[in-house]
C-alpha positions as CSV (number, residue, x, y, z in Angstrom):
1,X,69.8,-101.9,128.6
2,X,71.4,-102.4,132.1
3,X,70.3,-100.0,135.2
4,X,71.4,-100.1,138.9
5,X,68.4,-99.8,141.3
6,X,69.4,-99.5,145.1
7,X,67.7,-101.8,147.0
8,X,66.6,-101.4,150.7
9,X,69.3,-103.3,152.2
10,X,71.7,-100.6,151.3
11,X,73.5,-103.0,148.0
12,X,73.9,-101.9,144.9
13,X,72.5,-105.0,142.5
14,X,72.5,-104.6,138.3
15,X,69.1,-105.8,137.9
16,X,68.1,-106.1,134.0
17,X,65.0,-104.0,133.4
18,X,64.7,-105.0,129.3
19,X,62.1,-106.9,127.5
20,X,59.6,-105.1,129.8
21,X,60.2,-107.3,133.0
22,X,59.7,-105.9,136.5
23,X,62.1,-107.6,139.2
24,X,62.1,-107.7,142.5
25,X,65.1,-108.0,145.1
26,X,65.0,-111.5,146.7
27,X,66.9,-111.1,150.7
28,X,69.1,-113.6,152.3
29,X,66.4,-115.5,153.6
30,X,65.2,-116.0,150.0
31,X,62.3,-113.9,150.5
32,X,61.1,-111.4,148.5
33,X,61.9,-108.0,150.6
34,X,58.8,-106.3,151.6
35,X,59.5,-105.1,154.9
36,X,61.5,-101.5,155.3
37,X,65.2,-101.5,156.9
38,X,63.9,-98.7,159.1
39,X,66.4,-100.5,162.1
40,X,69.9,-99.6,162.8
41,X,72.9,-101.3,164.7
42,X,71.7,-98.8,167.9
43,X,68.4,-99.6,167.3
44,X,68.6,-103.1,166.8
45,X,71.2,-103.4,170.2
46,X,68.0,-101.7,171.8
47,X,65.8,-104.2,170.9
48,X,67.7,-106.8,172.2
49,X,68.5,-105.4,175.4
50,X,65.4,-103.6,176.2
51,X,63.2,-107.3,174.8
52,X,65.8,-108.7,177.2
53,X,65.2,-106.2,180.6
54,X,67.2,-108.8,182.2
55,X,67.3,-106.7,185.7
56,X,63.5,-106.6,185.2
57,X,62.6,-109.9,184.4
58,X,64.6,-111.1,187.5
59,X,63.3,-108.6,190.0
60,X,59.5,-109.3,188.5
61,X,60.3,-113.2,189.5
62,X,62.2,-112.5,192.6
63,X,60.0,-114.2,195.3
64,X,60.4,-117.7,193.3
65,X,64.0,-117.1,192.8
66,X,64.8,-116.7,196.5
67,X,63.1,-120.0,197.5
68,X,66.1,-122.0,195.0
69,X,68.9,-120.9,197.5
70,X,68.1,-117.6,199.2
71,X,70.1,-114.2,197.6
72,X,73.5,-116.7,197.5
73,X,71.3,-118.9,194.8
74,X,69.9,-116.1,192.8
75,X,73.4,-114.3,192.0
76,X,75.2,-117.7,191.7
77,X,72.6,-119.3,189.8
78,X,71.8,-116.5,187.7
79,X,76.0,-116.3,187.1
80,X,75.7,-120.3,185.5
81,X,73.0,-119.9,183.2
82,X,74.4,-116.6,182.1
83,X,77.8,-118.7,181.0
84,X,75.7,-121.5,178.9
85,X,73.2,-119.1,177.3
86,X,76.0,-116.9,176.3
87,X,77.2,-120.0,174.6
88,X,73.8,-120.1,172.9
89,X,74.0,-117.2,172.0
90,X,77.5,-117.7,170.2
91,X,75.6,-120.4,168.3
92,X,72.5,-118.7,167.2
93,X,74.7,-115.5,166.4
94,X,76.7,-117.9,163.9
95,X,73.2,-119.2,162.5
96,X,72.2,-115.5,162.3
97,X,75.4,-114.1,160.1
98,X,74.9,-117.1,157.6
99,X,71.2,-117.0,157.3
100,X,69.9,-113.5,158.6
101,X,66.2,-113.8,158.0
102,X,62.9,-112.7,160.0
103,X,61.8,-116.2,160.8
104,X,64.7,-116.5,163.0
105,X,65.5,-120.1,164.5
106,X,62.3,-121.5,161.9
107,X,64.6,-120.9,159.5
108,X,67.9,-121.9,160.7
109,X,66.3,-125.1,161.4
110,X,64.7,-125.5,157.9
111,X,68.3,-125.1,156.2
112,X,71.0,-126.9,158.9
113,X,68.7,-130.2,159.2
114,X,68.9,-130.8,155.1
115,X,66.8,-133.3,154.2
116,X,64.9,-133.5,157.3
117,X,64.6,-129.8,157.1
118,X,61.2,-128.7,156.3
119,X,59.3,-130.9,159.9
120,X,62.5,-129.8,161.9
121,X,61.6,-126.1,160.9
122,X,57.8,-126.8,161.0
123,X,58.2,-127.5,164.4
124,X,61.0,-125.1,165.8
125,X,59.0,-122.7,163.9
126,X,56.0,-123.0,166.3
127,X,57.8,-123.8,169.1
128,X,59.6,-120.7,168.8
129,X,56.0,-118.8,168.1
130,X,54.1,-119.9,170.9
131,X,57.2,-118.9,173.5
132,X,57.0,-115.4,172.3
133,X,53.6,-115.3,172.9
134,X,53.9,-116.7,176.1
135,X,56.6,-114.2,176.9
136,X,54.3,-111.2,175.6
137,X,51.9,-112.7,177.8
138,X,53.7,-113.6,181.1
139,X,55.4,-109.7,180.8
140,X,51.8,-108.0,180.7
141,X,50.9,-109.9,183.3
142,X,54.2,-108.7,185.2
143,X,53.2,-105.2,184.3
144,X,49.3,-105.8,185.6
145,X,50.9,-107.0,188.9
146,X,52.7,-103.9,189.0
147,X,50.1,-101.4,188.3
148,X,48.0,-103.1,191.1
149,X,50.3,-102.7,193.9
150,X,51.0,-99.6,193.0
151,X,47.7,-98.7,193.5
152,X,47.6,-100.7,196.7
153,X,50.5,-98.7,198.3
154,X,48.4,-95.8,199.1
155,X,45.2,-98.1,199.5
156,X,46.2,-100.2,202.3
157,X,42.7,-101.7,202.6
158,X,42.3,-102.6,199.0
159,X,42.6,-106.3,198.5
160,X,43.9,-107.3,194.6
161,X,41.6,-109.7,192.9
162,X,42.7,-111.7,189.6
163,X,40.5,-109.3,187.4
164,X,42.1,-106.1,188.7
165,X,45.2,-107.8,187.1
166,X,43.5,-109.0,184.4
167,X,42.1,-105.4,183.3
168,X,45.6,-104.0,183.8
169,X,46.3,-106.6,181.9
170,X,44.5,-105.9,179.2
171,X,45.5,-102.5,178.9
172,X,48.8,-102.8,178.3
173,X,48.5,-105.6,176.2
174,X,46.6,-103.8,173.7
175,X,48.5,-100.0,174.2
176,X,51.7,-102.5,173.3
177,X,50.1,-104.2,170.8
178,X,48.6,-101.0,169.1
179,X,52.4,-99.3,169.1
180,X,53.8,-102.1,166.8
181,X,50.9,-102.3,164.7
182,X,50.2,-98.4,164.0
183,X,54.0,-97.1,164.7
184,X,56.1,-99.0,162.9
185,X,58.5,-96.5,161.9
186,X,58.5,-95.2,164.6
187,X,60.2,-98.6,166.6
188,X,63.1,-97.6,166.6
189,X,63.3,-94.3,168.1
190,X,61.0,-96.0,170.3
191,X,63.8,-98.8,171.5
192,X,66.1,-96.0,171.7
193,X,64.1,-94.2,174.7
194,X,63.1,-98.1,175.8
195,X,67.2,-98.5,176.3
196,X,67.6,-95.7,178.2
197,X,65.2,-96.4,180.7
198,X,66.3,-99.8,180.6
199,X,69.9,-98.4,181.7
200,X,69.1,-95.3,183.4
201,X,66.3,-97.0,185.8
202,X,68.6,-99.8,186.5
203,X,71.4,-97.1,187.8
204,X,68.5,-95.3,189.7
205,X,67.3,-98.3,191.4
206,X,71.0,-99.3,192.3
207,X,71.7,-95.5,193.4
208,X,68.5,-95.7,195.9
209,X,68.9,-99.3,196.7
210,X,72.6,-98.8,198.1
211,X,72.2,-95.3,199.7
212,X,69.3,-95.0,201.7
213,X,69.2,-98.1,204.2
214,X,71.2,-97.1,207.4
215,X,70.2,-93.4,206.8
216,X,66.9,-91.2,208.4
217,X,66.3,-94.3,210.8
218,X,65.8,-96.7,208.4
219,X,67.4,-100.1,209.0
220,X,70.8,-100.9,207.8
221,X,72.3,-102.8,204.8
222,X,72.5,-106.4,204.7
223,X,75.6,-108.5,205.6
224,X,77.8,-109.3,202.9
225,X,77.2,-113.3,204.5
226,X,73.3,-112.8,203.6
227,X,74.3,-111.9,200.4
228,X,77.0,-113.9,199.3
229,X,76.9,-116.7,201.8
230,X,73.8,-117.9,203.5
231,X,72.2,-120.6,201.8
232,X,68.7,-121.0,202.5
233,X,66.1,-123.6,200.4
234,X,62.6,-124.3,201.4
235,X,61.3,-126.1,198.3
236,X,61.5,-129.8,199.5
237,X,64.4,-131.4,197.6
238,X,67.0,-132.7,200.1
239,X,70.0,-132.0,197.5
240,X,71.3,-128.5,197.1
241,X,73.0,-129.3,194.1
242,X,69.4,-130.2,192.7
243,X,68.0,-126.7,193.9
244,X,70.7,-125.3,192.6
245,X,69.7,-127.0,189.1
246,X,66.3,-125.9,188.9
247,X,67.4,-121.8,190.8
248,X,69.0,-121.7,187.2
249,X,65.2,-121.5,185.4
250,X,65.0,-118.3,186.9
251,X,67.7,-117.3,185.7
252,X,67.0,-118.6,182.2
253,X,63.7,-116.8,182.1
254,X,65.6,-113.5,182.7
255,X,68.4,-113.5,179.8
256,X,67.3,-116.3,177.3
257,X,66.0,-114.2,175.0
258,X,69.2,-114.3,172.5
259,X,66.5,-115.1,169.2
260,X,64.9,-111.5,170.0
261,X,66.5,-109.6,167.5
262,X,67.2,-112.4,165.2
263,X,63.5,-111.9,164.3
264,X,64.6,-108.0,162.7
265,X,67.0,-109.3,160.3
266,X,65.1,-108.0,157.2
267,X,64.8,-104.6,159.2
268,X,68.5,-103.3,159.3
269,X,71.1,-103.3,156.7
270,X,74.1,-105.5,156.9
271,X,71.7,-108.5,159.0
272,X,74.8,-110.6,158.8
273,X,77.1,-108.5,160.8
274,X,75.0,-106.4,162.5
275,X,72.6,-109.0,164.4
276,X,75.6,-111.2,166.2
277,X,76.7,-108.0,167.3
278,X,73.2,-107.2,168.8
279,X,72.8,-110.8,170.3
280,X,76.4,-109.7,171.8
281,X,75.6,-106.4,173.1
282,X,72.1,-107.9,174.5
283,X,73.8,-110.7,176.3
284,X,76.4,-108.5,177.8
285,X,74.6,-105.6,179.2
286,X,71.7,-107.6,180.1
287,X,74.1,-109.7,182.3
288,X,76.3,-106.8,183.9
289,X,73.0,-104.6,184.6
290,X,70.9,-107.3,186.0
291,X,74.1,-108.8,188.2
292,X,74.8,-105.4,189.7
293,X,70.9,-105.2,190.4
294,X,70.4,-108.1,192.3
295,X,73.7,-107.6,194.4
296,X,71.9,-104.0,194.9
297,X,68.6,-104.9,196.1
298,X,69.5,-108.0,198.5
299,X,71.9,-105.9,200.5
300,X,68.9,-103.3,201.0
301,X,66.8,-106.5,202.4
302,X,66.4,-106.4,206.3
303,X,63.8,-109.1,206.5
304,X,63.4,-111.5,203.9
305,X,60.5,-113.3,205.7
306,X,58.5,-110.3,204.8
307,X,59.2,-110.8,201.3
308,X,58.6,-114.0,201.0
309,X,55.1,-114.0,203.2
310,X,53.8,-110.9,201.9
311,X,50.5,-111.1,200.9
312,X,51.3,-108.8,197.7
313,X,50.8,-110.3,194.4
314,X,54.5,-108.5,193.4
315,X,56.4,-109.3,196.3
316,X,59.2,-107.1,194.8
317,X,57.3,-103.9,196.5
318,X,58.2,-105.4,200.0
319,X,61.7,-104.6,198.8
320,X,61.1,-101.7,197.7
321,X,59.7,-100.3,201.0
322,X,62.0,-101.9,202.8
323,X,64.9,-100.0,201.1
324,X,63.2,-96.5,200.8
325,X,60.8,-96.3,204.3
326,X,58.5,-94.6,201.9
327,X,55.3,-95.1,199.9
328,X,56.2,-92.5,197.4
329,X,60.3,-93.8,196.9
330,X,58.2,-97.4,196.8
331,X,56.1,-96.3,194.3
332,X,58.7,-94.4,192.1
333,X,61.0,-97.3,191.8
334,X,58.2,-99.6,191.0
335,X,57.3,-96.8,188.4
336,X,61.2,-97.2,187.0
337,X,60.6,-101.3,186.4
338,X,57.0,-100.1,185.1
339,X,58.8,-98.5,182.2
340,X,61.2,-101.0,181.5
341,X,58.8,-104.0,181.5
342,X,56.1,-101.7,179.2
343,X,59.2,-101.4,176.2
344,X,59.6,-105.0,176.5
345,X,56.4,-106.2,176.0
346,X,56.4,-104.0,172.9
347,X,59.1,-106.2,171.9
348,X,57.9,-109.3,172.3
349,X,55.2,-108.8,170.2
350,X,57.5,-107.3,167.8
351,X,59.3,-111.4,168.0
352,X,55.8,-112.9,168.2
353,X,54.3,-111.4,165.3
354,X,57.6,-111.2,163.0
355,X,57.9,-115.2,163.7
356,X,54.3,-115.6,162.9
357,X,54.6,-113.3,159.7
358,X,57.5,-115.9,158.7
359,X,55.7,-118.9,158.8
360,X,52.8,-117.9,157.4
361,X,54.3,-116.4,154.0
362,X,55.9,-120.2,153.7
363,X,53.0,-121.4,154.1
364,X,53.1,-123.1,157.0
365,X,50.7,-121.3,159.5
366,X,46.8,-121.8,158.5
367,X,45.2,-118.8,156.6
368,X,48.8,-118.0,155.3
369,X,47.6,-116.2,153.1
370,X,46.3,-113.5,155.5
371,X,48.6,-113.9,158.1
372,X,51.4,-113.3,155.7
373,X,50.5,-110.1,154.1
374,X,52.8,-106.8,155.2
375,X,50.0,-104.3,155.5
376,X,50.9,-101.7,152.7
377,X,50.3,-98.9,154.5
378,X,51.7,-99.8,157.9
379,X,54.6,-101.5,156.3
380,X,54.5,-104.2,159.1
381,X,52.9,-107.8,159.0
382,X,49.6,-105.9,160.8
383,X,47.1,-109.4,160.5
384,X,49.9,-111.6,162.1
385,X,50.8,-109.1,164.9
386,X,47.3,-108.4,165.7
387,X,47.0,-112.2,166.0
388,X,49.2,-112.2,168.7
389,X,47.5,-110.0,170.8
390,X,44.2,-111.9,170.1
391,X,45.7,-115.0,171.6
392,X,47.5,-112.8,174.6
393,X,44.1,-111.6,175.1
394,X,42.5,-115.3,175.5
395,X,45.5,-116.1,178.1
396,X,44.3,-113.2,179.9
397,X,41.0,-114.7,180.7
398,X,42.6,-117.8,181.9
399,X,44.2,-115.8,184.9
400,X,40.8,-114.8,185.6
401,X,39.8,-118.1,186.3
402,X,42.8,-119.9,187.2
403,X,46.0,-118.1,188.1
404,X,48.0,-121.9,188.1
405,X,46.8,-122.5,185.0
406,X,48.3,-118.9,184.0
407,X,51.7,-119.7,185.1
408,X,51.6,-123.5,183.5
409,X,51.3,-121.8,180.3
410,X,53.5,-118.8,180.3
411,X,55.9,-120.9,182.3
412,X,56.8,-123.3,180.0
413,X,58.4,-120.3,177.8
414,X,61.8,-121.4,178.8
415,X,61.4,-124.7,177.3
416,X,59.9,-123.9,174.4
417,X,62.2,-121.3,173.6
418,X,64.7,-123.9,174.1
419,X,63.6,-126.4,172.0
420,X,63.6,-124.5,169.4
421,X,67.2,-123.5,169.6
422,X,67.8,-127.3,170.2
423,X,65.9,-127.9,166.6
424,X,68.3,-125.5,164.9
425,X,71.7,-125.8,166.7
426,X,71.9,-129.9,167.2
427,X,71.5,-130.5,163.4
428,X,73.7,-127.9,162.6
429,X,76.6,-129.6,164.7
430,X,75.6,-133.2,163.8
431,X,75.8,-132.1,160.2
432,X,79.4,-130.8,160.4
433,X,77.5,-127.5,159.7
434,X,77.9,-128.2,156.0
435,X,74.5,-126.8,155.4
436,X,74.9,-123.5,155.6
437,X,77.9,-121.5,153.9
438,X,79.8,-119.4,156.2
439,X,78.6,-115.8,157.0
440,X,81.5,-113.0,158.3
441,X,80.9,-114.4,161.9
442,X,81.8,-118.1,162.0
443,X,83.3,-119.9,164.8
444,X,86.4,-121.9,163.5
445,X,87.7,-124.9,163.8
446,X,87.2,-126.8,167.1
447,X,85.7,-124.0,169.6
448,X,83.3,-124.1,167.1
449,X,82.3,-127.4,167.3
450,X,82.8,-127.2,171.3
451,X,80.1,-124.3,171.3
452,X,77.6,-125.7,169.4
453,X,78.2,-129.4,171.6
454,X,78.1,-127.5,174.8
455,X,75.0,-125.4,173.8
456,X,73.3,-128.8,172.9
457,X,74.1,-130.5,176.1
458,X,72.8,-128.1,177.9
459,X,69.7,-127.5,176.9
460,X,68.9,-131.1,176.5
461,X,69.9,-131.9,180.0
462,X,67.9,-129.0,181.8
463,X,64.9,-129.4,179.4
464,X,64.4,-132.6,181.8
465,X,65.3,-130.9,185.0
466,X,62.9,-127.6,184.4
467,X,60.4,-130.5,184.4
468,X,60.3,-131.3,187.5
469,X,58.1,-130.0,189.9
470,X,59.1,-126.9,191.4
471,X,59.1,-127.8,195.1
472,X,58.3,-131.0,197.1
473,X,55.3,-132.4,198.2
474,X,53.8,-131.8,195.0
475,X,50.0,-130.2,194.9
476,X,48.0,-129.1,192.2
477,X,49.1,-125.4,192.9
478,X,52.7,-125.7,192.6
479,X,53.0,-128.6,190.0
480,X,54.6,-127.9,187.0
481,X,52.7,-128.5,184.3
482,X,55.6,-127.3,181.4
483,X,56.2,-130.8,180.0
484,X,52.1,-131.1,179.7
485,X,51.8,-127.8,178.0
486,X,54.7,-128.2,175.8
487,X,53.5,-131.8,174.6
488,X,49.6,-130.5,174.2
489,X,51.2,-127.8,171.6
490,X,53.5,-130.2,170.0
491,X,50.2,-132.4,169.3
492,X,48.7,-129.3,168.3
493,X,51.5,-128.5,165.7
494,X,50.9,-132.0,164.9
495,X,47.8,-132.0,163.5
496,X,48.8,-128.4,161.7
497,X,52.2,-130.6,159.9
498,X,49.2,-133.7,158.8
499,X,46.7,-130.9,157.4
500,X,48.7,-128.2,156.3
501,X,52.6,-129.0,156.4
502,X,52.8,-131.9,154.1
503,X,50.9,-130.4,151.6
504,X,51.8,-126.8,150.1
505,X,54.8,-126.3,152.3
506,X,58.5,-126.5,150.8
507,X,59.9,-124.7,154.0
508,X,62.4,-121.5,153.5
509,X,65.5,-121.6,151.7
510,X,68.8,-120.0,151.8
511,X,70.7,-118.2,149.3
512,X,74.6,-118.1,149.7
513,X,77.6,-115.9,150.2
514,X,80.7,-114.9,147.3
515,X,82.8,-113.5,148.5
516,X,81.4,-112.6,152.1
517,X,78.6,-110.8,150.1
518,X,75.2,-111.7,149.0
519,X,74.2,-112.9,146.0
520,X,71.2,-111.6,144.3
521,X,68.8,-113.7,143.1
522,X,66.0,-112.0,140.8
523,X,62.3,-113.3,140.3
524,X,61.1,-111.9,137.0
525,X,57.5,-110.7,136.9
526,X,55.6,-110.4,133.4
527,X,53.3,-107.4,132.7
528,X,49.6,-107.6,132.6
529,X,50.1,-105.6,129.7
């Protein structure tokens, strides 16, 4: 006898119940589904845009992105990696519609490198891991920074140590951590408030930022030449086409997050349409909100010395009080990016722990077998998430001791990130993208193969230039350490690939289209009985 059991992606399957065999619905991704599709195109668009908090991220970093040019650097800078990341973004949306699974870029790697698959997976796998977790990491710390200076505002004799941040720190790490591990279903109403004070404090902060300077005695706007015009680079290197080069890591920090939502693809029904429209809506808004910002807040700059030689350990507060004239409108617009940067960090141990979850249930992450349970009641991978927040804990205690040593790790996000994108995309394009059957969004013909080239040259040309150091001469505190971090965890994964990845580990596979839908595969279990 035949029945037809829904199953949670919203397809209706004939599964054959007879002999007394249980089945199970196998996803795209060739995994069993155990996770709920609680997510939905809204929700998953807020994700992305909210993980993204492109305005935030740039305004958290702005002190280091002014030295690369001055306010003319930041825009223009920010405007040319925006161009080749949305071209990433193109090719991991592609990746995404054909092979919409959880592990993300791990598993777009697995599948597009053939036979060479499972170390080229192994690898992008971690190296996707270990930048969410330094993204989780580097955003608390953002957020600890905040809360601080807040604080200082109306304590002008209080002088910020590393463990005020570091408790601050802690806190929110854990408040973040706690939300995806004990609300899961509750995510995505949860992204849904997180977008709008993603978009409503952006337009607030605009609002104040153009329309107070010039009025009750405060100073006037900026020039449009200080804006637009005025180059200005203190960082050593005697080309401004160099500076220019590296200004574009800021940039990259702020919007190249396009995997984010990738991670939720066994969390929303129709992954194969609905998460290239995410990575499109995340790219998009994050660039018009955050462009709009930064045009916003330079022209309420009156003296940009005092921004750059503050002795505040968020130098975005001088800009603050420097539009507003005001401790409280300082405080309340420092309040607004508060917000934003608290939903995502939520979401980047959403990424973190969802990428961890995927390795581990291939096998590929030590103690698999724990770290790749879904918790039965939470419905969420609980052991891998809290994980995460164990190791963003232990990062913590480095900025105690050594604030460089901080930034060497969670600095080298960018380039792990990257790599792994580079581990999935170039084999894709050097195998004619044979490897993967097409999914409903599939770039055609030459632009495709222009996109994917493009994406590749990019990221292996400024892999090299984020390596070098960030300004001239070069001292132990502003070194950059990125390639040493980023080849200490590749001999880390390493040693993981000789003891655990050649044995035990056959990697993910892919299951294919007809028709533009999914086939079903079913994975008969016998009764005990």
């Amino acid at each position: 006898m035949e029945d037809t059991e829904k199953n949670t992606a919203g397809q209706d399957y004939d599964l054959d119940l007879s002999l007394g065999a249980t089945t199970e619905i196998v996803n795209v991704g060739g995994h069993k589904q155990e996770l709920d599709r609680n997510f939905s195109l809204l929700s998953v668009s807020a994700v992305g845009i909210v993980n993204g908090s492109t305005w935030a991220a740039l305004g958290g970093s702005i002190a280091v992105a002014i030295s690369n040019g001055g306010p003319p650097g930041v825009i223009y800078e920010f405007i040319a990696v925006s161009i080749f990341y949305g071209l990433i973004a193109a090719s991991l949306a592609e990746l995404a519609s054909a092979v919409p699974s959880s592990g993300g870029v791990y598993h777009w790697a697995s599948v597009t490198a053939g036979k060479y698959g499972r170390v080229c997976g192994f690898f992008a796998g971690f190296w996707n891991f270990f930048a969410w977790i330094f993204a989780a990491a580097s955003t608390s710390a953002i957020i600890g920074n905040q809360t601080v200076q807040m604080y200082a505002t109306y304590h002008p004799e209080f002088q910020a140590k590393p463990w005020h941040v570091f408790v601050s720190y802690l806190i929110v790490t854990w408040c973040c951590c706690c939300i995806v591990l004990f609300a899961n279903r509750a995510l995505p109403a949860l992204n849904n408030f997180g977008l709008f004070f993603i978009l409503g404090g952006v337009f607030i902060t605009i609002v104040v930022c153009a329309a107070m300077p010039g009025t009750g005695g405060r100073l006037s706007h900026a020039s449009p030449a200080f804006v637009f015009k005025d180059w200005s680079a203190d960082i050593g290197y005697s080309s401004n086409g160099f500076v220019f080069l590296m200004g574009m890591l800021n940039g990259a920090y702020a919007i190249g997050t396009p995997d984010c939502v990738s991670h939720l693809a066994e969390e929303i029904p129709r992954p194969e349409i609905n998460i290239p429209k995410a990575i499109a809506a995340q790219m998009m808004i994050g660039f018009a909100t955050a462009l709009c910002y930064m045009i916003a807040i330079f022209f309420a700059v009156n003296d940009l010395s005092a921004v750059l030689s503050g002795s505040s350990t968020f130098p975005l507060i001088e800009v603050y009080r420097q539009a507003t004239g005001s401790q409280a409108g300082t405080v309340g617009l420092l309040v607004v990016i508060f917000l934003a940067s608290f939903c995502a960090t939520i979401d980047a141990y959403i990424a973190a722990g969802r990428t961890l979850w995927a390795l581990a249930r291939d096998n590929a992450a030590p103690f698999g077998a724990f770290i790749g349970r879904v918790d039965p009641r939470w419905r969420n991978p609980f052991n891998a998430t809290f994980i995460c927040g164990c190791i963003c804990t232990v990062l913590g205690c480095i900025y105690v001791g050594s604030t460089t040593a901080f930034n060497a790790f969670v600095g080298s996000f960018v380039l792990l990130s990257s790599s792994s994108y580079l581990a999935a995309i170039l084999p894709h394009l050097l195998s004619r993208r044979s490897n993967v059957t097409p999914g409903p969004f599939w770039m055609s013909g030459l632009m495709g193969y222009a996109i994917h080239g493009i994406s590749c040259s990019y990221i292996a040309v400024f892999i090299v230039i984020f390596c070098f150091p960030y300004a001239l001469p070069v001292q132990a505190s502003n070194m950059n350490y990125s390639c040493l971090i980023i080849g200490g965890l590749t001999v880390l994964v390493s040693a993981i690939w000789v003891f655990k990845g050649r044995k035990g580990y056959n990697g993910p596979q892919a299951l294919n289209y007809k028709g533009r839908k999914v086939e079903p595969v079913l994975v008969e279990k016998v009764n005990e009985a």
